[in-house]
N, C-alpha and C positions, 0 to 999 in steps of 0.2 A: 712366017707366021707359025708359031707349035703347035701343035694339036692336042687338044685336051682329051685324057682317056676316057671312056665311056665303059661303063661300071653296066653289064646286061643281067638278067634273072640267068641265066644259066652259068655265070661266073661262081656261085657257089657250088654248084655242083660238079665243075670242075674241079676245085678244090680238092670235094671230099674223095673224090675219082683218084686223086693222089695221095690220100691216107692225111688230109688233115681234118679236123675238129671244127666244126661249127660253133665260136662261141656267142657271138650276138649275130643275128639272120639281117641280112639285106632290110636297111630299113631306110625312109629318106628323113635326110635331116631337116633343120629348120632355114638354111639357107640356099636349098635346092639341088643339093647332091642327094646320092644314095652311097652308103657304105656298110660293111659286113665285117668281123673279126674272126680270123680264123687262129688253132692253134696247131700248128705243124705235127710233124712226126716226132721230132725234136723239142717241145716243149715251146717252143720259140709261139710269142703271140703278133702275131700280122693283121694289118686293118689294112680294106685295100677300100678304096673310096672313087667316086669321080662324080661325072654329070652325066645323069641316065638315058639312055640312047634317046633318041630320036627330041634331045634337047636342042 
């Protein structure tokens, strides 16, 4: 069985801990994840998404 990631409030702040950008904040979607976009050092834009702990 795989384990689905779990996306926590302290995941963005991680993030920023490593010099990346906040561009849309931890929000939950309409199918029951939560996800957040961030944008790197590098310009590079990342969305990192899952199902919120304790789902």
């Amino acid at each position: 069985m795989k384990t689905q990631p779990r996306i926590t409030s302290f995941a963005p702040a991680r993030c920023i801990a490593n010099g990346a950008q906040i561009i849309r904040p931890l929000t939950a979607t309409a199918w029951g994840t939560k996800d957040f976009y961030v944008e790197d050092p590098d310009g590079y834009i990342v969305c990192f998404g899952g199902r919120p702990t304790g789902s």
